[in-house]
C-alpha positions in Angstrom: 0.0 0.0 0.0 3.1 2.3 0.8 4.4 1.8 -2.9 0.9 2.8 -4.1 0.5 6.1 -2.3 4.1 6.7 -3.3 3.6 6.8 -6.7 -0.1 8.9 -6.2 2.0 11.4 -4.6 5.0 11.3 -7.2 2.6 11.5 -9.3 0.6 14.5 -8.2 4.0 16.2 -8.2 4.7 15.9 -11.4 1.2 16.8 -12.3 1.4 20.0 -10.3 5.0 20.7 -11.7 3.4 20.2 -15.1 1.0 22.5 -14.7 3.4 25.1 -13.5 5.4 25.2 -16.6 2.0 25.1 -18.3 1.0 28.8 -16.7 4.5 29.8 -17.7 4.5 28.9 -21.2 1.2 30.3 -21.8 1.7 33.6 -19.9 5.2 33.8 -21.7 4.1 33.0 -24.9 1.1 35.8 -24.7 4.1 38.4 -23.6 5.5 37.7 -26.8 2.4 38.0 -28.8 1.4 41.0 -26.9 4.6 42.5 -27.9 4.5 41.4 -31.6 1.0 43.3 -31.7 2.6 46.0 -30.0 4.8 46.0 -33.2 2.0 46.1 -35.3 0.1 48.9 -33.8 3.4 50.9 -34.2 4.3 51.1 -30.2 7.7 50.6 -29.1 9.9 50.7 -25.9 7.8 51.3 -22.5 4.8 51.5 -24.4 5.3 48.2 -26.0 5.6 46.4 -22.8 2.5 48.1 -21.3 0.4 46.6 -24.2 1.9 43.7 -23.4 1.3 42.7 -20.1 -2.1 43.7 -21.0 -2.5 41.1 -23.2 -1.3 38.8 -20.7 -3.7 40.1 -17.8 -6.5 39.5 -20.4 -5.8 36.2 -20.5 -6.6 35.5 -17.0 -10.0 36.7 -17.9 -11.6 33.8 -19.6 -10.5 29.8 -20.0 -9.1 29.8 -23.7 -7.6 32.2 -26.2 -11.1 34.0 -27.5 -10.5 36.7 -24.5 -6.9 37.5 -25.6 -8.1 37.2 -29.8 -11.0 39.4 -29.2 -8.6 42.2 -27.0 -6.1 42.0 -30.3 -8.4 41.9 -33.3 -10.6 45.2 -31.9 -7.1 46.6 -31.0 -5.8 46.0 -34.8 -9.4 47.6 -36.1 -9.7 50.5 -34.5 -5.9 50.9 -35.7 -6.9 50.4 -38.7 -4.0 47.6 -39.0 -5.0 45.0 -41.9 -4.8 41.6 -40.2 -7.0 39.3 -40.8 -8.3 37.2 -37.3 -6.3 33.9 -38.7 -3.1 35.5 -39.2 -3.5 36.8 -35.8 -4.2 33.2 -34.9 -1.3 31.9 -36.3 1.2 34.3 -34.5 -0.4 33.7 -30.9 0.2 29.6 -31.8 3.7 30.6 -32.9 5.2 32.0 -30.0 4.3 28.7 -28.3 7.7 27.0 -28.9 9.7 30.0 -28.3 8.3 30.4 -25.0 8.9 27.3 -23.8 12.4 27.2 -25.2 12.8 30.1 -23.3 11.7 28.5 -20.0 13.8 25.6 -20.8 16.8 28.2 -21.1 16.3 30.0 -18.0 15.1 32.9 -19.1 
């Protein structure tokens, strides 16, 4: 029975650990978005990374990426910036890798 509840807890550990680098990824991952549509709308330095941590506070709104998509595509329009919704898409799957290569790096 002690072998059993062993692996339950190594188990839940790793889950938990998991999960951790999950938030990390994502939250890192919608920086990097945030800051490539930060590029788009024309903002740079300070402002840049304002827009960007506001993308990634918007996240937390809403399960899923539809809060952090809607934030960006009425951002672009009233910009007038001429990206479609699935190119917008694309990008936020893109920096997926590059966030957690980052995380694996350290940084």
């Amino acid at each position: 029975m002690a072998d059993f509840s062993g692996r339950r807890e190594a188990f839940e550990r790793k889950f938990a650990h998991d999960e951790t680098l999950r938030f990390k990824a994502i939250a890192r991952r919608n920086k990097l978005f945030g800051l490539w549509v930060a590029a788009q709308l024309g903002k740079t330095g300070s402002d840049a990374e304002t827009y960007a941590d506001a993308v990634v506070v918007v996240d937390l709104e809403e399960p899923g990426d539809g809060d952090i998509i809607h934030k960006v595509m009425s951002d672009l329009k009233t910009a007038a910036v001429p990206i479609d919704e699935d190119q917008v898409r694309g990008a936020l799957e893109g920096f997926i890798d590059r966030a957690v290569d980052e995380i694996k790096a350290g940084k």
